[in-house]
MIMAR-628835 format. One record per residue: residue in three letters; z, y, x of N, C-alpha, C in turn. Coordinates in steps of 0.05 Angstrom, whole numbers, plus 5000, padded with zeros to 4 digits. Atoms other than C-alpha are relative to their C-alpha. Example, Ala and Ser with C-alpha at 12.3 -4.5 7.8 and 13.67 -1.06 7.14 Angstrom:
ALA500049765018515649105246500050245018SER499949764984514349795273501450224985
This chain:
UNK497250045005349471776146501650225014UNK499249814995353872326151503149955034UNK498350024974359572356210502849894981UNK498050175024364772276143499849794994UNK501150275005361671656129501449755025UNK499550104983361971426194503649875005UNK497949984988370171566206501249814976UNK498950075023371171346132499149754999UNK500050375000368370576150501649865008UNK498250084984372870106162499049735012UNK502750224985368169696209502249715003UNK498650204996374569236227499649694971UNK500850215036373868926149497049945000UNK503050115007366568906153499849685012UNK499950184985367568506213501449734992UNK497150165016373968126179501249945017UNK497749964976378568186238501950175002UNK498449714996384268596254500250155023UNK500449884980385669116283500249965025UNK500250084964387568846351499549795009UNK502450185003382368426349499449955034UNK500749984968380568236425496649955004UNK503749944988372668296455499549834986UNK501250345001371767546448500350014961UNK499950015030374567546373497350074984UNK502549845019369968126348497549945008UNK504150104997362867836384500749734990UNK500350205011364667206359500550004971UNK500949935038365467416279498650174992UNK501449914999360167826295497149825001UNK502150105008355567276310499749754984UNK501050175025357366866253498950084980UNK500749905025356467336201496750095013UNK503249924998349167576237498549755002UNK501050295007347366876235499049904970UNK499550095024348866846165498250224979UNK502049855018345467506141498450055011UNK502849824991339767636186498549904988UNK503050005020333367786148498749795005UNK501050344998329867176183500349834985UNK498550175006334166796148500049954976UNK498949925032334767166079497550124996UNK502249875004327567376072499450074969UNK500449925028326967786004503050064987UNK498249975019333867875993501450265016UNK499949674986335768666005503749994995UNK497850044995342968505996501649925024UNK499050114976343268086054500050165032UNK502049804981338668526096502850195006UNK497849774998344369166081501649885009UNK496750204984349868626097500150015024UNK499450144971347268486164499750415013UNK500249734986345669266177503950085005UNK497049934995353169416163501049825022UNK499150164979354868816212499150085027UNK500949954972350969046265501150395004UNK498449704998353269816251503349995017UNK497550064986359769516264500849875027UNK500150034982359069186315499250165034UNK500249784975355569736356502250115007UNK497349814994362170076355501949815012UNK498950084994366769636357500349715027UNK500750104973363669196413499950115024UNK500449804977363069786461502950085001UNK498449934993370569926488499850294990UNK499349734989368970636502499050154964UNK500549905029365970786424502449804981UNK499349995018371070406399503050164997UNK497649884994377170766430499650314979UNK501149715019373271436396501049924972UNK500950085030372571066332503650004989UNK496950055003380270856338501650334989UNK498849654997382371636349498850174985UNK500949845014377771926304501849954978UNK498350045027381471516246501550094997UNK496849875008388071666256500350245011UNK499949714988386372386285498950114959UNK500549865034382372526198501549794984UNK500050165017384771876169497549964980UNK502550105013380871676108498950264979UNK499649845014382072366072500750355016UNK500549804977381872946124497950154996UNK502249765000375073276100499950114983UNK500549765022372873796060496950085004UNK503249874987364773876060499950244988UNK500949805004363574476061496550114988UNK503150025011357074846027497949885015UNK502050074993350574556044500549745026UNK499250264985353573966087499849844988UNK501850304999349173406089500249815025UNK500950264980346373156155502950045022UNK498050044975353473076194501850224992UNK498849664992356073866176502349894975UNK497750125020362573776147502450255013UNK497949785001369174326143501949814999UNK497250085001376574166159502050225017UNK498649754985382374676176503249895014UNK499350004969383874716248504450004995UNK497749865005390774986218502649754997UNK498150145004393174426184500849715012UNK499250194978392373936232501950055032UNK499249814974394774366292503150184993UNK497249835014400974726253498050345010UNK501749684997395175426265500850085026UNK500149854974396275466334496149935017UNK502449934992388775326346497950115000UNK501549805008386675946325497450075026UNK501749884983379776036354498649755022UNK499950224978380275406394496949774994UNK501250125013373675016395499449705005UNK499650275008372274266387499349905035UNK500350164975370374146458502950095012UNK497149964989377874396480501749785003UNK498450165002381073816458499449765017UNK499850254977381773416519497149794995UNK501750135001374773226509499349794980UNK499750285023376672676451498050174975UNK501749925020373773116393496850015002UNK502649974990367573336429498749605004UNK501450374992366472426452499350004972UNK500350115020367572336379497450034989UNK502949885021362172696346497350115019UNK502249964977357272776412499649815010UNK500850264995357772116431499349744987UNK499550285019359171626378496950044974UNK500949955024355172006322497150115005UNK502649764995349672496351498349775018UNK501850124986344472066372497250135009UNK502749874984339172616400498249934979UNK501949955023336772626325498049705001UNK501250175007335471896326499449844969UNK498950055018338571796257502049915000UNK497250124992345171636237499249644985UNK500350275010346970806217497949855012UNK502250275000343070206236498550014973UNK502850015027336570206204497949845016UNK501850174980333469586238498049934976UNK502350005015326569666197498549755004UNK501850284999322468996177497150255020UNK501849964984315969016223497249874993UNK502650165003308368866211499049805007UNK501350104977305868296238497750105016UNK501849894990300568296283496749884994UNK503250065003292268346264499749805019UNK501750234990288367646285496750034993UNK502949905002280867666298499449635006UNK502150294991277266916303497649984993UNK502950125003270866646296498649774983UNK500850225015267466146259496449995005UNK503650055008259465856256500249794983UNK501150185015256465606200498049904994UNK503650125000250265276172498150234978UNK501249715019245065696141501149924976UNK499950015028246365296080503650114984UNK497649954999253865416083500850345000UNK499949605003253266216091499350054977UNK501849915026248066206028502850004983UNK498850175019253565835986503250045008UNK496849994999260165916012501149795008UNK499250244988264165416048503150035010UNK496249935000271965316060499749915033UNK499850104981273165206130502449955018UNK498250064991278764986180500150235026UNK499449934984280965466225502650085028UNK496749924988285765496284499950255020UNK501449634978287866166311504249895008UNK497549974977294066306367500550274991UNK499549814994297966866350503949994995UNK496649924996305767186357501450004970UNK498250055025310866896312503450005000UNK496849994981318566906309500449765008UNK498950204985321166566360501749734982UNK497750245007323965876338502549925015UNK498149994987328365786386502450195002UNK497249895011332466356370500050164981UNK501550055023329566436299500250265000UNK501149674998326367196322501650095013UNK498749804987331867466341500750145029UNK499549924965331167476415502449935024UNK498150074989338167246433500449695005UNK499150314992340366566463501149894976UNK499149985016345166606415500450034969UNK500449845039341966926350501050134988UNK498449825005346467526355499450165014UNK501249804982342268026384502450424988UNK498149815007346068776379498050224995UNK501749785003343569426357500150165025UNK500549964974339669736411501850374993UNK498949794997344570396432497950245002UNK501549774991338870846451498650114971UNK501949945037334870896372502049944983UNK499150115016340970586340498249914982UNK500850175018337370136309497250034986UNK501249895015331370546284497549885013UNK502150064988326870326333498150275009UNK501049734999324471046350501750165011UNK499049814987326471546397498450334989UNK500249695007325372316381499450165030UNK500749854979321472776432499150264989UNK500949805016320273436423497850165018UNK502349944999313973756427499650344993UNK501249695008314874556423499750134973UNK500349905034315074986368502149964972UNK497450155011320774686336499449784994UNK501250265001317174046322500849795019UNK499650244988319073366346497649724987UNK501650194996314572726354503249755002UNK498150304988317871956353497549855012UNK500450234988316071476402500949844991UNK499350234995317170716405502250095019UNK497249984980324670656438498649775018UNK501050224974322570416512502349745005UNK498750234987329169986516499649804983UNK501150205007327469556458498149934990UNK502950075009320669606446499350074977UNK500449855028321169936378501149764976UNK498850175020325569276353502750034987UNK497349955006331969606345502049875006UNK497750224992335369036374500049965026UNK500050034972337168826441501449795004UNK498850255003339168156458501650065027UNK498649904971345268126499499749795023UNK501950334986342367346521498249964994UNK502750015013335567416518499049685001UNK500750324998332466766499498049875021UNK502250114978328866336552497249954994UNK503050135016322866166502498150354999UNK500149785002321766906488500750225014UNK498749714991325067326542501150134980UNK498549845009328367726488498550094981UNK501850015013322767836453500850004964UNK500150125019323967506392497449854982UNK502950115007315967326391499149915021UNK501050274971313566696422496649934977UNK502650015002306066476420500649624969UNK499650315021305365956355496050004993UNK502750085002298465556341500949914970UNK500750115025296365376274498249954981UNK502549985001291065146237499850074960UNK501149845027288965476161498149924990UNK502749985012283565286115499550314983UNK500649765010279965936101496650024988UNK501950075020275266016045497450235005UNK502749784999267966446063498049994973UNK502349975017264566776016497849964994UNK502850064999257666625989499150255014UNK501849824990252066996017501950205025UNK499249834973255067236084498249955023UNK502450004980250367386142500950055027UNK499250074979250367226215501350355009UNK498849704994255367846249501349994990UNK498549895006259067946198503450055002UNK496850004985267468086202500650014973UNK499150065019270867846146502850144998UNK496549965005278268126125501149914983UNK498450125021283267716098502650084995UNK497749875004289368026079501949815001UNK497950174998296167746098499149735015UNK500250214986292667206137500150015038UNK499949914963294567486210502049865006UNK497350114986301367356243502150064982UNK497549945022307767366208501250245009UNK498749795000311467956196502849905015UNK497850055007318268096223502850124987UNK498349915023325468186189498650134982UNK502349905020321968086130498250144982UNK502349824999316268486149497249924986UNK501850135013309068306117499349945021UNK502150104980303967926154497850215009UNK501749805000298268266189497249774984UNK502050005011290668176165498749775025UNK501250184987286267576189497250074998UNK503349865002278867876211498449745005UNK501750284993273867266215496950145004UNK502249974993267267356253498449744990UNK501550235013261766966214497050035031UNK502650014977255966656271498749814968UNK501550265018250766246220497550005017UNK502150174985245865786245496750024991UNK501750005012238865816238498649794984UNK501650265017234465386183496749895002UNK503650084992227965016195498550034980UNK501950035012224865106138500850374985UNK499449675015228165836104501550235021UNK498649784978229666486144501750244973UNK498949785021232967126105499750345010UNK500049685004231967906092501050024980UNK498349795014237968196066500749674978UNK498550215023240467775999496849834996UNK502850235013232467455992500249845028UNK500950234988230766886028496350025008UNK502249924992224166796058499049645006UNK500950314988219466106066497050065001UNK503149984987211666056098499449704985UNK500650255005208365566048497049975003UNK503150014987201565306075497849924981UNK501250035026196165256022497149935008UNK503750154989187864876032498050294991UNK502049865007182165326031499150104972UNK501550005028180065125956501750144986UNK497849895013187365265934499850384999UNK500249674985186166035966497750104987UNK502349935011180066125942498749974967UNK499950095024179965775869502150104981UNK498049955008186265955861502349704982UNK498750225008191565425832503249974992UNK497349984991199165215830501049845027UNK498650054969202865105887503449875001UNK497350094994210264775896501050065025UNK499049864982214765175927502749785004UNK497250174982222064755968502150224992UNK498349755012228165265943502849815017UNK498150074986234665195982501549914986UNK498550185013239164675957500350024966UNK500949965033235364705881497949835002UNK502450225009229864375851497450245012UNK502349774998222664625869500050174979UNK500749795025219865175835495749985006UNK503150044996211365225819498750335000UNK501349714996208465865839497149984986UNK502650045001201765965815497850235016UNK501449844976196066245862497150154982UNK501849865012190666775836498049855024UNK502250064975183866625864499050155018UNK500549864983181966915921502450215021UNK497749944990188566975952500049995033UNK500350014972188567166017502049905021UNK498950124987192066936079501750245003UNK497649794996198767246084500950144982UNK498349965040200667436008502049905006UNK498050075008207367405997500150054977UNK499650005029209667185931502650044993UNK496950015005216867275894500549764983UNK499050225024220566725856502550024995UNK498449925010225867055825502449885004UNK498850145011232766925825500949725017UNK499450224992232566355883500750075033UNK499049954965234966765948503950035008UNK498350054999241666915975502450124985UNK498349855029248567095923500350265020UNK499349815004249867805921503350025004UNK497049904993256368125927501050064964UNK498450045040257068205843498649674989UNK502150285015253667425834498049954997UNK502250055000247867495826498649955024UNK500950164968242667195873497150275004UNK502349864993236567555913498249814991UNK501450225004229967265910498749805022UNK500750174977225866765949497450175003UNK503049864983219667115985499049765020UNK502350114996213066675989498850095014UNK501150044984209266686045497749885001UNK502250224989202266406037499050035029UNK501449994979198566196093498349674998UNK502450295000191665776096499849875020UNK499850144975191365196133498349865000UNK503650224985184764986174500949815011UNK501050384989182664296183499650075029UNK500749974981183364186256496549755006UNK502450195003178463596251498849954974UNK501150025027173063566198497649764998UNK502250244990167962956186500849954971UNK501850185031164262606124500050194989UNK501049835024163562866059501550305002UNK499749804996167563396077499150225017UNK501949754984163863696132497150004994UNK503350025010157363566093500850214982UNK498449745023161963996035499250235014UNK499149814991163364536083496750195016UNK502349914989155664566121498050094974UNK501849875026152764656044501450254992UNK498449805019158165116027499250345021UNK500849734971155665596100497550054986UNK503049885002148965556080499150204966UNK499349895028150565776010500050264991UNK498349714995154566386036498250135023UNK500849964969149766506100499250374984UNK500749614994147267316069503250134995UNK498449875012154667416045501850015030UNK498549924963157367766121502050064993UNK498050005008164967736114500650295024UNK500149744984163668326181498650174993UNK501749815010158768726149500950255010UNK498849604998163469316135501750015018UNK497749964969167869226202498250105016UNK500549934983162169316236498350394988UNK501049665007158669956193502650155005UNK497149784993165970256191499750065041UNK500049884966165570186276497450165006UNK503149844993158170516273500450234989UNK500549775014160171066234502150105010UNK497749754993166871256269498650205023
């Protein structure tokens, strides 16, 4: 906003007071109308938002004695029709002749001469050390939330909605964000409003900081609230049902968008990260999207070969069938029954045989097993373990 802009508002009307308006008058139809348009309030509506910027524009001035005596003297020093922009005047640069205000006796004469009033006007009121001109109190991100959750193995495979409560910074209720006792916080003097200070860094280049006096809120409460110190962000609890995807594995960090803390002057929310813990299962472990189960199978089964019934995580069995002479520690696949994928589809289940000896054997079966030795007695299952060790 140019410095013409500035002289050419007539902040008194914004405000709706007159001119000889007293302190008390103008902060008090100052904090009805910021009551009435702050963004908190009017979330989504960019009409209201600009309403309350002009209110608080005005107010910066006209609340401060010493900017508004400037503001006073600037008017009736150009009135509303006093300029002339000259070429390429944009950011503030503006032409007017010295002549016809002065009857041409200020030939030469330059703006800091005049009893210091010209130079306040446009070095004090306007030049903010390249902070920007106007209140530009910018909506704000909320802030990223990280929580936790454990679930059951079967609940990771499959997906599961869960309840969570997370603590994080919300606007103050008590003085609904704004920071003030009141709910008429002012634009902070040092960023006007921008939330950003300007440093410069050499070279002709400048850097912005966060403005240290209000924290990068643009506002500054002139009664900071007791719930918030001034803040305008007090600690709020709440609890969310949040929906986990199938197939998520112990570690992982979920991102939910818009599920963090609330934004403010309606700023967006930040992002809700969820740490998945899952529990282990007694009967199925996992590699990657397959599943994995150890099914224990009799001697004859291993050796004859047969079918087998496999347990499938929250499904019906499935029947594997076993070649003969299947040794101890084959894994088998069974398509199609491990954990979902990230496009739907599922991994598989990985079989596990493993033969399981009789700890105790007696009757017909150890009469079975002493015919079945004598049967096998020239067929040496070490033969070639031990020629291979004679020959290394």
């Amino acid at each position: 906003m140019s410095t013409k802009d500035f002289i050419e508002k007539d902040y008194y009307k914004v405000l709706g007071v007159p001119k000889d308006a007293t302190e008390a008058e103008i902060k008090k139809a100052y904090r009805k109308l910021a009551r009435e348009f702050h963004p908190d309030a009017n979330k989504g509506n960019a009409k209201a938002e600009e309403r309350f910027k002009e209110i608080s524009e005005a107010n910066d001035v006209l609340g401060d004695p010493k900017k508004r005596k400037e503001y006073d003297e600037a008017r009736a020093l150009f009135g509303s029709g006093g300029f002339r922009p000259g070429p390429g005047a944009g950011g503030g640069s503006f032409n007017f002749d010295l002549g016809d205000l002065f009857g041409g006796q200020a030939g030469g004469q330059q703006a800091g001469g005049f009893g210091g009033g010209l130079g306040d006007v446009f070095g004090g009121l306007f030049n903010r050390g390249g902070a920007g001109a106007g209140t530009r109190t910018q909506p704000r991100r909320g802030q990223d939330i990280e929580s936790e959750v454990t679930l059951s193995f079967t609940e990771a495979i499959e997906g599961a909605t869960v309840p969570l409560r997370m603590s994080s910074q919300a606007p103050c209720k008590a003085c609904s964000g704004t920071g003030d006792k009141n709910g008429t916080p002012r634009v902070c003097p040092t960023c006007v409003g921008t939330g950003q200070v300007a440093r410069g860094s050499g070279g002709g280049f400048s850097l912005t900081d966060p403005c240290p006096d209000c924290k990068g809120r643009g506002l500054i409460a002139e009664e900071p609230c007791e719930i918030c110190k001034g803040s305008g962000r007090a600690k709020s609890s709440r609890t969310m049902q949040v929906r986990i995807p199938a197939g998520v594995s112990d570690g992982q960090r979920i991102r939910l968008r818009g599920k963090g803390a609330p934004g403010e002057r309606g700023g967006p929310a930040g992002d809700l990260y969820v740490v998945v813990h899952v529990g282990a299962h007694p009967v199925f472990g996992r590699k990657g999207d397959n599943l994995t189960v150890t099914v224990p199978v009799t001697y004859p089964e291993a050796a004859l070969g047969g079918e087998v019934r496999v347990p499938t995580l929250g499904g019906p069995p499935v029947t594997l069938k076993l070649p003969p002479g299947t040794p101890n520690g084959r894994t088998m696949r069974a398509r199609g029954k491990g954990a979902v994928r990230k496009d739907g589809t599922r991994g598989d289940l990985l079989v596990t045989v493993e033969v399981s000896v009789p700890k105790d054997v007696s009757g017909k079966a150890r009469d079975a097993l002493e015919a079945y030795r004598e049967a096998t007695a020239d067929d040496d299952p070490r033969a070639e373990l031990f020629q291979a060790a004679k020959g290394a």
